[in-house]
C-alpha positions in Angstrom: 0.0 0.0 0.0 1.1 3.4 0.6 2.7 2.8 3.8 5.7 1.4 1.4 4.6 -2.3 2.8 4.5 -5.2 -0.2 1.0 -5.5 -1.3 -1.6 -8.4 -1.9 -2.4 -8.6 -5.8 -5.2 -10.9 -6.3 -6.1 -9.0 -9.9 -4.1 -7.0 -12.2 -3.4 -3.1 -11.4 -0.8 -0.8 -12.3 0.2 -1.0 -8.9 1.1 -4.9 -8.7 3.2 -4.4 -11.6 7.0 -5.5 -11.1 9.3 -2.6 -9.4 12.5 -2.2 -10.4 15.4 -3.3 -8.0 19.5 -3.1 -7.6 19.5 -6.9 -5.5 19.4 -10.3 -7.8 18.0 -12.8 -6.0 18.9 -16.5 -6.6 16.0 -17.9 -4.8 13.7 -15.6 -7.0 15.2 -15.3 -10.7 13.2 -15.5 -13.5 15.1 -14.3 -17.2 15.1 -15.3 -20.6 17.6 -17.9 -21.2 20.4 -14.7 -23.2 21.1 -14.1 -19.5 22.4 -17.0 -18.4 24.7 -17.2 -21.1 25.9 -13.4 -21.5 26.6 -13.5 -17.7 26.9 -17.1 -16.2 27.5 -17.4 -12.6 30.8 -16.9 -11.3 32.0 -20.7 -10.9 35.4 -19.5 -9.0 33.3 -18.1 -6.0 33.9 -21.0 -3.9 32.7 -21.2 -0.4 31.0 -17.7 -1.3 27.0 -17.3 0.0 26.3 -14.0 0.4 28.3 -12.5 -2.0 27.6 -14.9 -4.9 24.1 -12.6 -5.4 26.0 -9.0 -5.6 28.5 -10.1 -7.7 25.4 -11.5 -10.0 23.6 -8.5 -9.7 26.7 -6.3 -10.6 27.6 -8.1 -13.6 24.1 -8.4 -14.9 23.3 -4.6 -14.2 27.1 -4.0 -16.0 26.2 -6.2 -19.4 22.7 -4.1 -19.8 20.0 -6.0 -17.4 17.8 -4.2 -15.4 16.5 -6.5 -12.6 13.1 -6.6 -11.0 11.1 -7.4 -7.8 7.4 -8.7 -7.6 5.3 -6.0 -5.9 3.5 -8.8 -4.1 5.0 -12.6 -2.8 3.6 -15.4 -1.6 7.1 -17.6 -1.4 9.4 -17.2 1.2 13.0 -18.5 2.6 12.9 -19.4 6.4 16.9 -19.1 6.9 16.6 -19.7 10.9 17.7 -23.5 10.2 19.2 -23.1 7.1 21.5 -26.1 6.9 25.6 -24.7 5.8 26.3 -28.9 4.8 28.1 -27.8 2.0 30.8 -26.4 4.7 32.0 -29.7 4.9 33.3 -30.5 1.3 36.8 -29.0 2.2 39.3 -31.3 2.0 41.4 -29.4 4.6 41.1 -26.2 6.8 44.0 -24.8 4.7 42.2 -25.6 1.6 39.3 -23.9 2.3 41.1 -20.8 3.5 42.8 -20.5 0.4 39.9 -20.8 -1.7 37.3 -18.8 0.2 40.7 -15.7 0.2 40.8 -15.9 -3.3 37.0 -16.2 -3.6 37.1 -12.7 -1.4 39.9 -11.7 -3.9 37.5 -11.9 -7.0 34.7 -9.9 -5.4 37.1 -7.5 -4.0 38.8 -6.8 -7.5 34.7 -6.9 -8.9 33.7 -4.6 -6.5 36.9 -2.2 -7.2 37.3 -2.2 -3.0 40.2 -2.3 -1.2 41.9 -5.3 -1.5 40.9 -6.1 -4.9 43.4 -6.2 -7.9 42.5 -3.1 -10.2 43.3 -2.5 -13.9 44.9 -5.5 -16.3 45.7 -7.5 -13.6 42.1 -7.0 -12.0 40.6 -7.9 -15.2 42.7 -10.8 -15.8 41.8 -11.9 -12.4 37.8 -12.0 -13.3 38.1 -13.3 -17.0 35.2 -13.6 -18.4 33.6 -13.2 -15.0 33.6 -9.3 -15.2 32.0 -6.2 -15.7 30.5 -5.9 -19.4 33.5 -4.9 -21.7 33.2 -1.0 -22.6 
């Protein structure tokens, strides 16, 4: 409604159209095949969660995407017992590390943030992983 709250839309108004949004949700991606192949997800992000979605929704907002959020839901993700299983595929503790630093490394550079590599070396870094060329 006015109030700014997310809205029920049980018929069609101009007001339950889609608004537009700067987040890329994983859980809540619909798009026409083109985007999956002009900007596939970052397969060198291991051990990345949270991150995996920003660098998605930078890249695809960089190659020319705008991205979108219903103005009304009626799905949901209860996170308070979401499971981290996958935390146990490391085949060591210094494995991991060195994979999740470089994983931090990429969205550094991606993010052009401290820490990141910048210019050729930044690029070469994120491949075809990257911002949209110019």
């Amino acid at each position: 409604g006015r109030s700014g709250s997310v809205q029920s839309c049980t018929e069609w108004t101009p007001t339950c159209k889609p608004k537009i949004s700067m987040i890329w949700a994983a859980a809540l991606s619909f798009a026409r095949c083109h985007a999956s192949r002009n900007v596939p997800v970052d397969t060198n992000l291991k051990w990345t969660f949270w991150g995996e979605q920003l660098s998605m929704a930078v890249r695809l907002f960089t190659h020319g995407y705008d991205m979108y959020m219903p103005s009304t839901s009626h799905i949901f993700h209860d996170y308070r017992d979401a499971s981290k299983a996958f935390l146990h595929f490391a085949r060591s503790a210094e494995e991991e590390w060195q994979e999740r630093s470089a994983s931090n490394k990429r969205l550094l550079t991606l993010l052009d943030l401290p820490g990141g590599l910048r210019g050729h070396s930044g690029r070469h870094l994120l491949g075809t992983f990257g911002h949209a060329p110019k």
